[in-house]
C-alpha positions in Angstrom: 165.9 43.4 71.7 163.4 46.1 73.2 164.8 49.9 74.5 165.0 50.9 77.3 161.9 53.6 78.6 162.4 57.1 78.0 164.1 59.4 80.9 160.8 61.8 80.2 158.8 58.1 81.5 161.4 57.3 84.2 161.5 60.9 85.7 157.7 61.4 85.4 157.4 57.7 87.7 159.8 58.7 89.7 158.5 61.9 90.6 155.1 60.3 91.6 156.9 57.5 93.8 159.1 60.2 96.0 155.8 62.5 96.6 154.5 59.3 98.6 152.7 57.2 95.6 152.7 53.7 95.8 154.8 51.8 93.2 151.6 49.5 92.5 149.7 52.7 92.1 151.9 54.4 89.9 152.9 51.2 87.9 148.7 51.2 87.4 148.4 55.2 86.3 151.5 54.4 83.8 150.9 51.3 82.4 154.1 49.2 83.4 155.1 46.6 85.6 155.3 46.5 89.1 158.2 44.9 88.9 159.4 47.5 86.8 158.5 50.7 89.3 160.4 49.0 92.0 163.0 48.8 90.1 163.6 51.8 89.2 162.6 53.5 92.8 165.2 51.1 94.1 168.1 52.5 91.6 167.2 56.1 92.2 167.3 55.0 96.4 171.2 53.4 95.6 172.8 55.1 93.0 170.7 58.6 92.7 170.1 58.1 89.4 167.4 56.5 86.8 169.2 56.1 83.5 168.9 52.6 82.5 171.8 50.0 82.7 173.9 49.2 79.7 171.7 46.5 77.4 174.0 44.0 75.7 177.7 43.8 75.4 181.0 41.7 75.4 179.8 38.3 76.1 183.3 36.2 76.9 184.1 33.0 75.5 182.6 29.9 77.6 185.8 28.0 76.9 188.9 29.4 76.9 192.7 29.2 78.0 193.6 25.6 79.0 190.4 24.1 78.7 190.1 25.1 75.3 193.3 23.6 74.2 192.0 20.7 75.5 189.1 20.4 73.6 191.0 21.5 70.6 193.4 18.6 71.0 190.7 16.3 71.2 190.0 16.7 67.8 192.9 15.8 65.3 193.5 17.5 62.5 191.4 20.7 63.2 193.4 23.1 61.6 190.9 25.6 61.8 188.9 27.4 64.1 186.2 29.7 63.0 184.5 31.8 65.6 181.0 33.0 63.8 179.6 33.6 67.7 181.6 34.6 71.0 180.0 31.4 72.2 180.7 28.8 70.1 183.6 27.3 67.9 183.4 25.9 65.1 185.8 23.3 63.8 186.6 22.2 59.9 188.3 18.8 60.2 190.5 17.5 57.1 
């Protein structure tokens, strides 16, 4: 998984976008994304600040609660359920 950009970067962009700088201009002098410049000029507009965003995290289960019981009863005779990966459950019949 790639890191986020350095603040120095983010400020430096930012800087250049507020003194009138067009994002595709800036994005060009920097060597990012378009994409990327807008972005960030839009999260300095709404929240006032450029840090980036959390990357990663808890990732729930897909199936839970009821439905999983479900599933689980499906299967007779699992007495075991491993869970290697938030996503997936893995089941050792016999």
């Amino acid at each position: 998984m790639g890191k986020p950009y350095s603040m120095d970067l983010r400020e430096r962009v930012i800087r250049r976008v507020e003194a009138g700088e067009s994002c595709r201009s800036v994005a060009r002098a920097f060597d990012l994304g378009e994409a990327t410049v807008i972005r960030w000029a839009r999260r300095k507009r709404e929240t006032g600040t450029i840090t980036p965003g959390q990357m990663g995290g808890h990732r729930p289960f897909l199936i839970s609660g009821g439905h999983e019981d479900w599933l689980l009863g499906l299967a007779p005779g699992a007495h075991e359920v491993r869970r290697f990966h938030p996503s997936r459950a893995y089941l050792r019949v016999g």
